[in-house]
C-alpha positions in Angstrom: 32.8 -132.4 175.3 36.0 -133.0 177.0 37.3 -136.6 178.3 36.5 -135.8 182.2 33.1 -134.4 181.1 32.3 -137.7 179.1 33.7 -139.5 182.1 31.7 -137.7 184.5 28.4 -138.4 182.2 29.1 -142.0 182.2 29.7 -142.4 185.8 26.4 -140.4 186.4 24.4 -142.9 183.6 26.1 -145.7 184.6 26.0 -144.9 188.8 24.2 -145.5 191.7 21.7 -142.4 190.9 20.7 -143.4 187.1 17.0 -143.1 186.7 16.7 -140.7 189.0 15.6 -136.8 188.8 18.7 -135.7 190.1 20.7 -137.6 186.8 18.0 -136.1 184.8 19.2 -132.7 185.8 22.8 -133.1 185.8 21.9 -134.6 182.3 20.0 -131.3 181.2 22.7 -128.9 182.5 25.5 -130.8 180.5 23.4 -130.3 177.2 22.4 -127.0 177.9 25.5 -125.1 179.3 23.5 -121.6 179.0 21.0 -123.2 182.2 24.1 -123.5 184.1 24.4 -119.6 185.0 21.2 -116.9 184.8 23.7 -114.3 183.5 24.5 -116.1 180.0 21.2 -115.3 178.4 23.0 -111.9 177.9 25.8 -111.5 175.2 29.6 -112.0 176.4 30.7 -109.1 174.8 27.7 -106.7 176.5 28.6 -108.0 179.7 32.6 -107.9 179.5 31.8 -104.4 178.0 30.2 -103.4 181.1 33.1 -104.5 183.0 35.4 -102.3 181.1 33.1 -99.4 181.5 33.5 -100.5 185.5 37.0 -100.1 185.3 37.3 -96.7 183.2 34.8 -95.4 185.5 36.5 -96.2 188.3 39.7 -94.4 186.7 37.7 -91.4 186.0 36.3 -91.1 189.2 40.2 -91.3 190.9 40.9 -88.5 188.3 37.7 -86.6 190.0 39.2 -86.9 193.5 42.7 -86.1 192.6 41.6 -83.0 190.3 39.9 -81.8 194.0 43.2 -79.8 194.8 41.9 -77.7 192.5 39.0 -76.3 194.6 41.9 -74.9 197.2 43.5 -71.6 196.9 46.1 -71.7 194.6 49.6 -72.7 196.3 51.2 -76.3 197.5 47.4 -76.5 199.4 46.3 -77.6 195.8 48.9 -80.1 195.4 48.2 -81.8 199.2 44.1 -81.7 198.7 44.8 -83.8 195.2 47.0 -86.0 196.8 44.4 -86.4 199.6 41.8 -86.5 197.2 43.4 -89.2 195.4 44.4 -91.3 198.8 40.8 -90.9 200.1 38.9 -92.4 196.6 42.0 -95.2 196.6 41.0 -96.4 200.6 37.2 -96.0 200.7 36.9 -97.9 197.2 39.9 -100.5 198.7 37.3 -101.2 202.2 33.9 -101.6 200.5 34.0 -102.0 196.7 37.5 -103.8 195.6 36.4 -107.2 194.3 39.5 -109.5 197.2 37.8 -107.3 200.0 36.7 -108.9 203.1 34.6 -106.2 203.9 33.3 -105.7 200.1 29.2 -104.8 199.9 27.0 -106.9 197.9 24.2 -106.5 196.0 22.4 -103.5 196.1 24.3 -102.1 199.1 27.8 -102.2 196.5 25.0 -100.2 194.1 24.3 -97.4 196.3 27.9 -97.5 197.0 29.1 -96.5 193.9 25.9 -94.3 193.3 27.5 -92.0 196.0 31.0 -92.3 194.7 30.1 -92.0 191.2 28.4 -88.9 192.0 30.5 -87.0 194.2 32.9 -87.7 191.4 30.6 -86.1 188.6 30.1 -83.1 191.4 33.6 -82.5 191.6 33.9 -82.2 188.0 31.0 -79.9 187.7 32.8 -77.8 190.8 36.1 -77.4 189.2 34.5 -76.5 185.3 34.3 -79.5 183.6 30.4 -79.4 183.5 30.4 -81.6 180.0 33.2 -84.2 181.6 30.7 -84.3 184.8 27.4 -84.8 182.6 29.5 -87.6 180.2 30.9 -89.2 183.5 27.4 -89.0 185.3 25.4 -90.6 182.3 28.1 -93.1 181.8 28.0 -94.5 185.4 24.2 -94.7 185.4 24.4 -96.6 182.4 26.9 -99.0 183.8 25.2 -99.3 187.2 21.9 -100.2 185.4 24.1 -103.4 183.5 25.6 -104.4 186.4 22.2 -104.6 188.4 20.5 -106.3 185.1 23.4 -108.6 184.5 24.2 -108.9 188.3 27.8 -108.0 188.6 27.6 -106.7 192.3 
């Protein structure tokens, strides 16, 4: 326990609201940090796992829509549609799913969200001939997007 915790217990045993059910609580929480948030009943490492998994998705699923170039006729067409590709997954993932967006989705809105992005990126690797990268990539998100709704990291 550190020195502002202790003070903070004393001034809660010692204040105007000792004896009441409101100390009682703040009393529990400070023994028990695990009550404080629902998510820690689930191990640190699983959950800081998933958010690595979040982020190589995510990474994969950039190299999905830059690798669309190659569904063009060969030519400098392949080059612009992977660029586009690229630009596309960068802005619609900047709008609705970066984490400092003020138009970010929540919940299970963010879910369905990346559901579609997720597998439009696993159908583009299936489209170009990667069918075992789309299958890998497609198991791999649903995996993660069943964490993040158990663990809530939406």
């Amino acid at each position: 326990m550190t020195t502002s915790q202790r003070d903070e217990t004393f001034a809660v045993t010692r204040g105007a609201t000792s004896g009441t059910a409101a100390n009682g609580a703040i009393m529990a929480a400070m023994r028990h940090p695990a009550s404080r948030h629902p998510t820690t009943k689930h191990p640190a490492w699983l959950r800081n796992g998933n958010l690595a998994l979040a982020f190589l998705l995510e990474l994969g699923a950039l190299l999905a829509f830059a690798a669309a170039g190659a569904l063009v006729p060969e030519g400098w067409l392949q080059l612009v549609a992977g660029i586009l590709g690229a630009a596309l997954f960068v802005l619609v993932w900047a709008i609705w799913a970066a984490p400092r967006s003020k138009r970010r989705l929540r919940g299970m809105r963010l879910i369905a969200f990346k559901i579609a992005v997720f597998g439009v990126a696993a159908l583009i690797l299936l489209l170009i001939g990667q069918p075992l990268w789309a299958a890998v990539f497609a198991v791999l998100a649903a995996i993660h997007l069943g964490l993040a709704v158990q663990f809530r990291q939406t």
